[in-house]
Every structure is written in structure tokens, then in C-alpha cells.
C-alpha positions as CSV (number, residue, x, y, z in Angstrom):
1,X,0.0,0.0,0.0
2,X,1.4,3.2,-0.5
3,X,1.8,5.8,1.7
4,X,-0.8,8.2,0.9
5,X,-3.3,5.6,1.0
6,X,-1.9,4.4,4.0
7,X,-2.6,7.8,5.8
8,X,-5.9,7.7,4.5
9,X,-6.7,4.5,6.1
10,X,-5.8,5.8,9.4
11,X,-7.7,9.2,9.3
12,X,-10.8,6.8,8.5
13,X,-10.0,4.9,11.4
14,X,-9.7,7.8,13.7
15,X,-13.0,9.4,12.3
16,X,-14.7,6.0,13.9
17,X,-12.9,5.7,16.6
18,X,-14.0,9.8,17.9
19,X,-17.5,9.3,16.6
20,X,-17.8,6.0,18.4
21,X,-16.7,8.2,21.9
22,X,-18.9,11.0,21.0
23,X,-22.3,8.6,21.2
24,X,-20.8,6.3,24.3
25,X,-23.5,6.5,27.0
26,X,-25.8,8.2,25.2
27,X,-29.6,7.2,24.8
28,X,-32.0,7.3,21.9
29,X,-34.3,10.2,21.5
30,X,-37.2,10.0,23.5
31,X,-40.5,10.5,21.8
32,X,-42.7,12.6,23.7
33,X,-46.0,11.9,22.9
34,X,-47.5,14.6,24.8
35,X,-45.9,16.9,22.4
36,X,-45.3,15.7,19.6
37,X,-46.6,12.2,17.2
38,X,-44.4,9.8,15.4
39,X,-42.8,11.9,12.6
40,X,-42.1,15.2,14.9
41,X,-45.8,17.0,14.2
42,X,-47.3,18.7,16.9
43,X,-50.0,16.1,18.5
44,X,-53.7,17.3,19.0
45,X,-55.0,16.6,22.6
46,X,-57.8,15.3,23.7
47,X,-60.9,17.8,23.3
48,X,-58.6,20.6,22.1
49,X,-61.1,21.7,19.5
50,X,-63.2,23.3,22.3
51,X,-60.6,25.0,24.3
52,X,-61.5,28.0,25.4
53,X,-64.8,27.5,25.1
54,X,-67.3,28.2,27.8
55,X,-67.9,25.5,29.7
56,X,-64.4,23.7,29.2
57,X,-61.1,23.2,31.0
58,X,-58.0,22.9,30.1
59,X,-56.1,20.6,32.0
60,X,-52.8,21.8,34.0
61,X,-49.5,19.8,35.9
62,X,-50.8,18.5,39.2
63,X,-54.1,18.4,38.4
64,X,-56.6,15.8,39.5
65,X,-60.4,15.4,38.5
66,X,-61.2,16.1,41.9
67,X,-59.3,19.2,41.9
68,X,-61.0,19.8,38.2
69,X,-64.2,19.4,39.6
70,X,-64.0,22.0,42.7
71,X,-62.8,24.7,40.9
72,X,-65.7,24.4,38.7
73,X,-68.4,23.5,40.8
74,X,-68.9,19.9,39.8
75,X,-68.7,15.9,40.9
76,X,-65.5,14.4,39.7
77,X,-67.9,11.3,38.3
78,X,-69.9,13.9,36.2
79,X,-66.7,15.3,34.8
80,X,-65.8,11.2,34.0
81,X,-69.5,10.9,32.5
82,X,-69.7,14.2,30.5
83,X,-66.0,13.4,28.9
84,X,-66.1,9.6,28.3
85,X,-62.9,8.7,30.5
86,X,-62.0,5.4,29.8
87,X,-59.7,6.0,32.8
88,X,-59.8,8.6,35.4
89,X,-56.6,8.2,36.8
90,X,-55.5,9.6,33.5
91,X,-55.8,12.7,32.2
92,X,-52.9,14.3,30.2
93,X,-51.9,17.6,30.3
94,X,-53.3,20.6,28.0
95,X,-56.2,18.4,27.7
96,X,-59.8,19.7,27.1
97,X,-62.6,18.5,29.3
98,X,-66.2,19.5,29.6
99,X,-66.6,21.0,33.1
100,X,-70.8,21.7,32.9
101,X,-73.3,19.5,32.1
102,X,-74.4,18.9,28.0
103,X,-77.6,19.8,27.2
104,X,-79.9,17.7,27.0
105,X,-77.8,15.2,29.4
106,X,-78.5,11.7,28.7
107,X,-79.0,9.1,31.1
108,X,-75.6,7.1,31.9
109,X,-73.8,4.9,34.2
110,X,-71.9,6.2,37.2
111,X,-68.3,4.3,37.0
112,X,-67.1,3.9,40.5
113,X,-63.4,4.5,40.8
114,X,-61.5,7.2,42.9
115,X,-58.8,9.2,40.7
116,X,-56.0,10.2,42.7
117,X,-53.5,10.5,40.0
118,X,-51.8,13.8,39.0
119,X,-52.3,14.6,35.1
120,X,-50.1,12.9,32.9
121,X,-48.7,11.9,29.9
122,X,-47.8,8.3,30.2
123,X,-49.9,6.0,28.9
124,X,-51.7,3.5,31.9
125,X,-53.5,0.2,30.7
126,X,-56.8,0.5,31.7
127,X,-60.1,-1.5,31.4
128,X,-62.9,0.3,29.9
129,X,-65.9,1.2,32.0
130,X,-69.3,1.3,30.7
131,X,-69.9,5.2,29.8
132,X,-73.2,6.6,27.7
133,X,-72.1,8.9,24.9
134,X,-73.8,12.5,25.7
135,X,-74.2,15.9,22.8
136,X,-71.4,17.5,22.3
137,X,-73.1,21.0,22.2
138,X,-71.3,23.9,24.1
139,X,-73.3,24.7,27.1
140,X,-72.1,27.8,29.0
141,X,-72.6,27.8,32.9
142,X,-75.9,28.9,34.0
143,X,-76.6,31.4,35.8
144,X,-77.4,31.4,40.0
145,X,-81.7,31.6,40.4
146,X,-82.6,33.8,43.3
147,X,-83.5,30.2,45.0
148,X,-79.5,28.9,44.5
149,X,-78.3,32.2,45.9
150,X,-80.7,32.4,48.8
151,X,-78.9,29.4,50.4
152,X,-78.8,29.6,54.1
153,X,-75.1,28.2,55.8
154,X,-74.7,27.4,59.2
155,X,-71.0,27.0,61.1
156,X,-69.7,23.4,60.5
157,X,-68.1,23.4,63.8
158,X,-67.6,24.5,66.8
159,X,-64.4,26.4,67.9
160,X,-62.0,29.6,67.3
161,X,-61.1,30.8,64.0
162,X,-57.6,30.3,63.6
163,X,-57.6,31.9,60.3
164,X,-59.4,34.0,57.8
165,X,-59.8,34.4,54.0
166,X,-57.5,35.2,52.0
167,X,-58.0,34.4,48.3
168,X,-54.2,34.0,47.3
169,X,-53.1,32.1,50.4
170,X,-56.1,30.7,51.9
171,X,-58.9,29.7,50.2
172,X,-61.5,29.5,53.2
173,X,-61.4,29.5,57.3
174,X,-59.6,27.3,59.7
175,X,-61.5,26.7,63.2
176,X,-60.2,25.2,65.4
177,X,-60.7,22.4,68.3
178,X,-60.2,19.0,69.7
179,X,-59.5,16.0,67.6
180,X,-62.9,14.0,67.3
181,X,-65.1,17.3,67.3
182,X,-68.5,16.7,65.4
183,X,-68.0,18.7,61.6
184,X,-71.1,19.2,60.8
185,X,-73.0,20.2,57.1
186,X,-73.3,23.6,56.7
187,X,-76.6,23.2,54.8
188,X,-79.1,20.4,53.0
189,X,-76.6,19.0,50.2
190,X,-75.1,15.3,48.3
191,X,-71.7,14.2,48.8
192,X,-69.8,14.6,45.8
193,X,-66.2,13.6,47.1
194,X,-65.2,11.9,50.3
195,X,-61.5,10.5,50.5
196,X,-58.0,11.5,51.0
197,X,-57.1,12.2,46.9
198,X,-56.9,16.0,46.9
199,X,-53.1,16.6,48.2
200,X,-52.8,19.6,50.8
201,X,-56.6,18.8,52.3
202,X,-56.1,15.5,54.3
203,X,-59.7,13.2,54.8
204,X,-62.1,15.2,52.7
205,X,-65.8,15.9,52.2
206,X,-67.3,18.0,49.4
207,X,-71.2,18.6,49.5
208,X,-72.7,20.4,46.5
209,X,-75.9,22.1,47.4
210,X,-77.3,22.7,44.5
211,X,-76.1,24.3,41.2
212,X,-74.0,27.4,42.5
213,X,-72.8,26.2,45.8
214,X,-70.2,23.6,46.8
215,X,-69.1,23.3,50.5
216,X,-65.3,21.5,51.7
217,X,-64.5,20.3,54.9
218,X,-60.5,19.3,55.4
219,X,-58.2,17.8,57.6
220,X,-60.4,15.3,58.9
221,X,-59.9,12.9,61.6
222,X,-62.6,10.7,60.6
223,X,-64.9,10.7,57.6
224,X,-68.8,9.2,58.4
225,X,-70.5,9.7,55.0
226,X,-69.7,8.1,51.4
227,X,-70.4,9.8,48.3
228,X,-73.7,10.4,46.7
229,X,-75.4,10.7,50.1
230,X,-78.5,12.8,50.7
231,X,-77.1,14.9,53.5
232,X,-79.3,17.7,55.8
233,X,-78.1,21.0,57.3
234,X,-76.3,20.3,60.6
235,X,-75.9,16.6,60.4
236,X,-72.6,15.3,61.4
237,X,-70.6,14.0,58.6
238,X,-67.0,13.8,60.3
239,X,-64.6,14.3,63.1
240,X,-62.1,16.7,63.1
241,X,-58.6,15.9,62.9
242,X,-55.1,17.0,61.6
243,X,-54.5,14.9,58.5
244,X,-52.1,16.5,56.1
245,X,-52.2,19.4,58.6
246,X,-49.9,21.2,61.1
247,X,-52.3,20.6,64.0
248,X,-56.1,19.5,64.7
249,X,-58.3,22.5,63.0
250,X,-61.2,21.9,60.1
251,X,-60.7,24.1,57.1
252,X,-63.9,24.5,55.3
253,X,-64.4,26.4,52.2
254,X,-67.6,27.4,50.4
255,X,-67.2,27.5,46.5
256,X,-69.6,29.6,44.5
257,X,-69.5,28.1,40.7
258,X,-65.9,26.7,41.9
259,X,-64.8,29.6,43.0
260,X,-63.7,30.3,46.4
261,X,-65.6,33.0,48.5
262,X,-65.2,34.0,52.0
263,X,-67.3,31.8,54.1
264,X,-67.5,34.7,56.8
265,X,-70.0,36.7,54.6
266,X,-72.1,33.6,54.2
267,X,-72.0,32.6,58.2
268,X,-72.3,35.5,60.1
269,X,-75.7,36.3,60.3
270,X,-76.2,32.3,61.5
């Protein structure tokens, strides 16, 4: 061989050799299907055809349809219904769901399983549940009769207020007391939610009074009613405790189409 070609054989060489050491260690691309599909196009969520429509949500990181549903006034198991959700323990970020009911609703089959999982992109085997298809047609929330809005609260327990309103650090009262105080329902209302699944809140219970007006009662030691119970003004419903708190108190919150309003306007007259 002669020499030139020889050089030329060993710059080849070499060339392998330094791309070999450039690649050690490192992994294939991962595909993302939350962002984009198989050949790099930008993937189309779930629902994303009615974002920003009224009556629609867009899911965000962290959230959970139990979260979904008190900041818009609703049962997590309607949410399910009114969406389809083969799964509920999955729900992918900058997903669209339908947060009101359609219109007309058609009748359907509850599924009963508790989501506690955090939205999410990976994909989690799941058997289907039975689910009724229901319209499609945009429904903006209604709004309050004189009768929603004339709803009369009483104090769900007994005990000094630790701690006000505030509606960028706390989103309703703490009152505190002993652990195994009665919490009691602050008016006629169904159990929507009763469980430990909403991180920061401890054991539970969300009433919804009617079509404006959600009540939650946290940190409890004890819950005594199950969901979808018919429950009347001042019945007890659970004993106060300190789960996922810093000491034994109930924080109770009254939500006014999922929004958070300060319970002392709505209590102090009772």
C-alpha cells in the first residue's frame, strides 16, 4: 500500500474511533407523545377543538379530576361521565374537558373508581368502563336563580377561627378544636367527594348544594359519610382531625361556581 493511502486509512479509522466516543453512553431520543406524534408533528390533545370555550377546562401539571371538579363547581364522576374517560386516573396535560353539564344530558352509568392520580402523559393500561355517549353541544354555565343564591349556611363546627380568608393564600377558614369534634354540614346537600385524593386537604368531604354552591371540609380525623349521600343542614358527617395538617383544625371552604368566596360573609348572620 502506498503511503498516501496508508494515511488515508488511518484518518478513516480515527474518524470511527471519535464518533464512536462521541455517542458512548448516550440514549435514543425519547418520543414525547404529549408533544409531539411519530414523525415530529405537533400532537392534538384530547378535546382541544373546544378550548377555550365556555364550559371547558384545560387541564394543568398537578391536576386531579377532583381538583378539576371543585374549581368548577362539579362531581368528579360527572366530569368522567360528560367526557367519556375510559380512565380517570389519566388525564394528560393541556387536555380539554367538559366541566358543565351537556344539554340535554342523557341518562348514563356512574363508574365507581377514585382518581388520585396527578395529570399525565404516560400512557396507563386500563379496562374500559361502561360510559353513555352524551351531545357534544357547548353549554355555557348557567346562571345562579334567586333560590341557588338564597342558600342559608350554618358553622360546620364548633371552635376559634384560627384563620381568615384570603384568596391568594387561603382559600377558606380554619376553626379550630379537639381532635374528634363533630363537623357538621353547613346546609341540606349530596356528597360529591369523600376520601383523601386532593393533596394539601387530608380526609375530605365536598357537598354540592345545588347548582351554584359547593361546600369543603378538610383535615379530617374521621370521615362518616360516602359519596352520593343525601345529607341535611347540621348533620354530622366527620370528626375533626389533623391529616395532612400542622395541628387539629377543620378548614372548610364554600365554592360559588368553583370559585372560592369567603365563608364569613355567608356565616355571620347564622
Amino acid at each position: 500500500m502506498s503511503r498516501a493511502g496508508m494515511w488515508g486509512l488511518v484518518a478513516l479509522v480515527s474518524a470511527l474511533v471519535l464518533t464512536g466516543c462521541a455517542n458512548k453512553g448516550r440514549l435514543a431520543p425519547v418520543d414525547d407523545h404529549s408533544i409531539s406524534g411519530a414523525h415530529g408533528a405537533a400532537r392534538v390533545m384530547p378535546g382541544a377543538e373546544n378550548a377555550g370555550k365556555p364550559g371547558y377546562y384545560t387541564v394543568k401539571p398537578g391536576d386531579t379530576l377532583i381538583r378539576i371538579g371543585m374549581d368548577n363547581g362539579q362531581s368528579w364522576r360527572d366530569i368522567i361521565r360528560w367526557n367519556k374517560l375510559d380512565n380517570p386516573n389519566l388525564i394528560e396535560t393541556g387536555q380539554v374537558l367538559r366541566v358543565v353539564p351537556p344539554a340535554p344530558e342523557a341518562a348514563v352509568v356512574r363508574p365507581a373508581v377514585s382518581p388520585t392520580a396527578s395529570a399525565s402523559s404516560a400512557s396507563v393500561p386500563a379496562a374500559p368502563m361502561p360510559v353513555a355517549s352524551a351531545p357534544t353541544t357547548s353549554v355555557a354555565p348557567a346562571a345562579p336563580s334567586a333560590a341557588e343564591e338564597s342558600i342559608s349556611f350554618q358553622w360546620p363546627a364548633r371552635g376559634n377561627l384560627l384563620s381568615g380568608f384570603d384568596e391568594s393564600k387561603n382559600k377558606g377558614v380554619d376553626i379550630g378544636g379537639k381532635a374528634g369534634d363533630p363537623v357538621l354540614a353547613a346546609a341540606d346537600g349530596r356528597v360529591v367527594y369523600a376520601g383523601a385524593g386532593l393533596r394539601g386537604y387530608g380526609n375530605l368531604i365536598i357537598l354540592k348544594h345545588n347548582n351554584t354552591y359547593l361546600t369543603a371540609y378538610a383535615h379530617n380525623q374521621t370521615l362518616l359519610v360516602k359519596e352520593d349521600q343525601v345529607i341535611k343542614r347540621g348533620q354530622k358527617i366527620a370528626e375533626m382531625g389533623n391529616s395532612d395538617a400542622d395541628q387539629v383544625k377543620l378548614h372548610f371552604e364554600i365554592r360559588r361556581q368553583g370559585k372560592p368566596v369567603d365563608p364569613a360573609k355567608y356565616l355571620s348572620a347564622n
